[in-house]
Residue, then its C-alpha position, 0 to 999 in steps of 0.5 A: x543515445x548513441x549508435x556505433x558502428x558494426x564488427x563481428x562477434x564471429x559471424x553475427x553482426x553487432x546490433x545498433x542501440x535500442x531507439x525509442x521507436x524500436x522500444x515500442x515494437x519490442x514492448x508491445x511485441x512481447x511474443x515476438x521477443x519470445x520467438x527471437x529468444x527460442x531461435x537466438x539462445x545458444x545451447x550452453x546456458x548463460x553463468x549468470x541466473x536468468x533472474x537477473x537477464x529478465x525485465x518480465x518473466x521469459x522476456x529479456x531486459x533491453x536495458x540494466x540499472x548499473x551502481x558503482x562503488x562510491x569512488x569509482x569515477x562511474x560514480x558521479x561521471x557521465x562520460x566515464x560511465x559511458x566510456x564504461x558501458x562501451x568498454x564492457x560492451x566491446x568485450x561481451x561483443x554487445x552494444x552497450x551505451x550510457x542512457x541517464x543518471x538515476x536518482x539514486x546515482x546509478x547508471x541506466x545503460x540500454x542493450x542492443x536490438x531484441x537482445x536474448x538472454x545470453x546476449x543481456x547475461x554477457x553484459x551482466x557478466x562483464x559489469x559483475x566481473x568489475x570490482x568497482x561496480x556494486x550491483x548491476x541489475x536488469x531494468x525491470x517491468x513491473x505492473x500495476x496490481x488492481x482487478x477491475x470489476x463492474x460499477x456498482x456504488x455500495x457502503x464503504x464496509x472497508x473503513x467501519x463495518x465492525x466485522x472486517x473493517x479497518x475502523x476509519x471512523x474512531x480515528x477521525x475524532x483524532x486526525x484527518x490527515x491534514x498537513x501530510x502529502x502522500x505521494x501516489x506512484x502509480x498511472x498518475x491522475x484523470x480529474x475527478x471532482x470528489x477529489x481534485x480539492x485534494x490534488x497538488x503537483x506531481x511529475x511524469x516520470x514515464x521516459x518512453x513514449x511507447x510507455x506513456x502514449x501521451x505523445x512525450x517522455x519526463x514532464x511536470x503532468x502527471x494526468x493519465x491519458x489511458x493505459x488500454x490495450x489492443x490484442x496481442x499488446x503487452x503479451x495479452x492475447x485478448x485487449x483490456x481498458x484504461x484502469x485509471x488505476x492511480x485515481x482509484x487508489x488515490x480515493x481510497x487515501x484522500x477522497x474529498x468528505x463531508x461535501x454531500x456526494x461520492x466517498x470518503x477517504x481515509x485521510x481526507x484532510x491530506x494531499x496526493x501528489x500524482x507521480x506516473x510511471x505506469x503506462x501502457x503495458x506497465x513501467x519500469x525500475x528505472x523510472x519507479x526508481x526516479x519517481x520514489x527518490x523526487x516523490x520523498x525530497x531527492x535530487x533527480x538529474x533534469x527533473x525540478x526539485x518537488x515542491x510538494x515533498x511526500x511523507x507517504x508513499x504509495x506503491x500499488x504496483x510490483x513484478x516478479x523476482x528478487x528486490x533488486x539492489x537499485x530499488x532497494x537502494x532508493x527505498x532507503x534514501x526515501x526512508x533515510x529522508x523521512x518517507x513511509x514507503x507502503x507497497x503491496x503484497x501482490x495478487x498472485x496467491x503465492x509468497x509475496x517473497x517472489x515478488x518486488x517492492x513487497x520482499x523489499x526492506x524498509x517497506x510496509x508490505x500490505x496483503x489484502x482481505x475480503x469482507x469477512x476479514x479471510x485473506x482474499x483468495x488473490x492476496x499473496x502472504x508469507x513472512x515479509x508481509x507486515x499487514x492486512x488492510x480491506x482489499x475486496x473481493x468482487x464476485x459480489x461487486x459490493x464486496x469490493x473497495x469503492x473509489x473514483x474512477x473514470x468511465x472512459x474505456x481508452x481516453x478518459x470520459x465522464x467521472x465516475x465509482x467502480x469497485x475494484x479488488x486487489x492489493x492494490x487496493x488494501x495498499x492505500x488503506x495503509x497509506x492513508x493511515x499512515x499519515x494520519x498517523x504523521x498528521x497525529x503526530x509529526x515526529x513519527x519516524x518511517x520505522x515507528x509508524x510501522x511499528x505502531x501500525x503492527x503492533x496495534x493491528x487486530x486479529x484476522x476476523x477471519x482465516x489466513x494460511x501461509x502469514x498475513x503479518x500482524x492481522x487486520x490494520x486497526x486504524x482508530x486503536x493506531x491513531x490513539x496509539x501515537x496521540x493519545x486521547x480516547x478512541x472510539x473505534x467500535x462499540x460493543x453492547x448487551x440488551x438483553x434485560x435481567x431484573x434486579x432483585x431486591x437487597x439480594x444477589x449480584x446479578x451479572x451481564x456478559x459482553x464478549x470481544x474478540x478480533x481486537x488484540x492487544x490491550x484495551x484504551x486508557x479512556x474505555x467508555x462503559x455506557x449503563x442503562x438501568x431502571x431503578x427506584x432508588x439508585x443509592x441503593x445499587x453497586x456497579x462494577x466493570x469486571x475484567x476478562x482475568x476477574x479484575x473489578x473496576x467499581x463504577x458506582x458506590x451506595x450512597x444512601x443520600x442518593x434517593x433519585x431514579x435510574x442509572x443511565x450514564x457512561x463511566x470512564x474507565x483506565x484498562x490500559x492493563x486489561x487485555x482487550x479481547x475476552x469476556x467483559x462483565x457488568x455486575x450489579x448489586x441492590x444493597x438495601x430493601x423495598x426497591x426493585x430494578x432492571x438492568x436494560x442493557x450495557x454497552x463497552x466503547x474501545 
């Protein structure tokens, strides 16, 4: 970081660079950076649109993530993008000075002290108004998208209740998600015995140490020290506890299962590579940017290459504004590497066009639903939403998502479960279907495990307004999707008795499915329970919603034994799924009575 020396820009003094002591005051000072913007912004209003001057809402950006074109030497020179930055810097009147090299190739350039809003669109104009730079784009703070709420340890309804769960259990007869890392871009990681088995090496890519309050910038640890904050900090009026937000969300994905104690995750079998960019009050682009090129394979300037390369990436985290070219960029050479980038829709019951990574391209953007399988009433929704996946709802603290946690209020504690809500818990649901879905089936491409995960979603149980995507993430109907074989999902079942009249009438059983979608399984389980004195004289027919019969049992007048009481296999796969489904049974022959007890349909 370099400093320079003053000149005028008319009366004022020049500003020295930011320094990291002055970046702590400005972080957690947000209202003081307010105040300087009300004093300090001229009365004629900057050309360049303020969304592209602000780190957060009505707080200016003290640093900018600049890409040039491929054969501008700014492209790949250091120097030259820093001879670059002090160039345009010279005519905008500002300091402006060359920070790193991003993953990406882009440049980070930081701005003067408490820059205003004019003061960062000058900067903004000079880079834009050169015709070797690609995109210029403020280095934004985004936030980490959980709503915390009591511990209270409560089923898991989120992976199998029937009404409004994501049908975790089917899958598992498939896949558990083994050989597959998903990394987790979030505050990094607390210890947490139901899921340390799970835990492989990650990174801290938190540069600021006003940021990351664990004492240094960039290092191989990505454990979480706390992100608590006092009053007045981080623009709050009021204080707030750590959230170890990252080790809850890793849970949800891969908690440690069948070991007699805590939760389940979704894919168990799978690793979580813990990558931090989230600290105090947040973290910004220019990290998260860094953090998705390392976590999916790519080369990060002074960062060791990733030994544990991730086929997943979760972001639970996001911002205000547009998805700037410098994410977007990075989001793409993940996906071109082979990366399933998940992010989260948002919680500000708004269009999640309004917020970043969720209106980001090459993503599965995921909105959250509460118990009932409604859209939960923080969830944003819109067209860029691709799916719904449970994220709770904790006015009833057992309604929302369950996972590890810690009790520590700042530094971490004692281990501990929380239920939390927020799209940044239906993010990891997804997350962790996708790799079993990798696991299932390890030539799956980022876009074919998207469309696989819309394409075999079930409709909200519940209501929706404004656009949930393809509806509720089905997770047993997926996984059977992209591997074939029988998916055991939910089950659907009559018991109600109707008597069997003898050499008489077809007597007929209705069972109604709804919420699923789609088509039914090529191995659709059809379980019969009949009592019967002479079994060959009985018909048994499966009968579709559209009238289609499928004929499970014949007459046989060899057949003299007892009873009908066992599970045919049936290939629906042309059958719509959802409607009324029908058992019909027939007595061909006299002087033998029976009953239908009950039938049951498998998906």
């Amino acid at each position: 970081m370099r400093t320079s020396s003053s000149s005028p820009r008319g009366s004022s003094p020049r500003r020295k660079l930011i320094s990291v002591a002055a970046l702590s005051v400005a972080l957690l000072t947000a209202a003081s950076a307010q105040a300087a913007v009300a004093q300090d912004t001229p009365a004629d209003a900057p050309a360049v649109p303020t969304a592209r001057t602000e780190a957060a809402p009505g707080t200016p950006a003290e640093r900018l993530i600049v890409g040039y074109k491929s054969g501008a030497a700014e492209a790949k020179s250091d120097k030259a993008a820093a001879a670059d930055a002090a160039a345009k810097g010279e005519k905008a009147g500002e300091d402006v000075g060359f920070r790193r090299r991003l993953g990406t190739g882009a440049a980070l350039v930081d701005l003067g002290a408490k820059p205003t809003t004019a003061d960062v669109a000058d900067v903004v104009a000079e880079y834009r108004a050169d015709p070797q730079v690609a995109y210029v784009v403020p280095d934004r703070l985004n936030k980490p998208l959980a709503t915390p709420n009591d511990t209270e340890y409560g089923k898991q309804w989120d992976l199998f209740e029937s009404t409004a769960g994501m049908r975790v259990p089917g899958a598992w007869d498939l896949t558990t998600g083994s050989g597959v890392t998903v990394a987790v871009i979030d505050t990094g990681y607390v210890t947490h015995s139901d899921l340390a088995a799970n835990i492989v090496g990650g990174y801290d890519f938190i540069s600021d140490t006003a940021v990351s309050v664990d004492g240094d910038g960039r290092d191989s640890n990505p454990a979480d020290p706390g992100d608590w904050y006092a009053a007045g900090e981080c623009g709050q009026a009021t204080g707030g506890s750590s959230s170890w937000h990252g080790t809850h969300v890793a849970g949800t994905i891969a908690a440690a299962t069948n070991n007699g104690k805590g939760v389940a995750g979704i894919a168990y079998g799978a690793k979580i590579s813990p990558v931090r960019v989230l600290g105090k009050c947040g973290g910004y682009d220019s990290d998260i940017i860094d953090a998705i090129t390392w976590a999916s394979g790519g080369t990060v300037s002074g960062v060791p290459a990733n030994s544990n390369v991730a086929k997943v990436i979760n972001m639970s985290l996001g911002g205000g504004g547009a998805c700037s070219t410098a994410t977007q960029s990075a989001i793409n050479g993940a996906v071109g590497r082979g990366t399933t980038v998940v992010v989260a829709a948002g919680n500000e019951n708004q269009n999640a066009a309004n917020s970043s990574p969720a209106n980001c391209g090459n993503v599965i953007t995921v909105a959250a639903t509460d118990r009932s399988g409604n859209r939960a009433h923080y969830s944003n929704y819109g067209s860029v939403v691709d799916v719904s996946a449970p994220g709770g709802e904790t006015t009833t603290a057992s309604d929302g998502i369950l996972s590890t946690l810690n009790s520590g209020a700042r530094t971490p504690s004692t281990e501990n479960y929380a239920h939390y809500q927020g799209t940044s818990m239906a993010t990891p649901h997804i997350a962790g279907l996708a790799a079993l879905m990798k696991s299932a089936n390890p030539a799956l491409t980022p876009d074919r495990i998207e469309s696989a995960v819309k394409s075999n979603a079930r409709a909200l149980p519940g209501t929706c307004s404004g656009g949930c995507g393809a509806g509720l993430a089905d997770a047993a109907r997926t996984v059977q999707a992209v591997k074939g074989g029988t998916s055991t999902g939910s089950t659907y079942s009559s018991t109600t008795a109707v008597a069997i009249p003898d050499n008489g009438s077809a007597i007929e059983s209705p069972i109604t499915v709804s919420g699923r979608g789609g088509n039914a399984p090529s191995g659709l389980q059809v379980g019969v329970d009949i009592t019967h004195t002479y079994r060959g004289d009985l018909v048994v027919d499966l009968v579709a919603p559209d009238g289609s019969v499928y004929r499970l049992k014949s007459a046989s007048g060899s057949d003299s034994a007892d009873d009908v009481d066992t599970t045919y296999t049936v290939n629906a796969s042309g059958e719509t799924a959802d409607g009324i489904w029908k058992l019909r049974v027939r007595d061909t022959a006299s002087y033998d009575t029976g009953r239908l007890n009950g039938w049951r349909l498998a998906f």
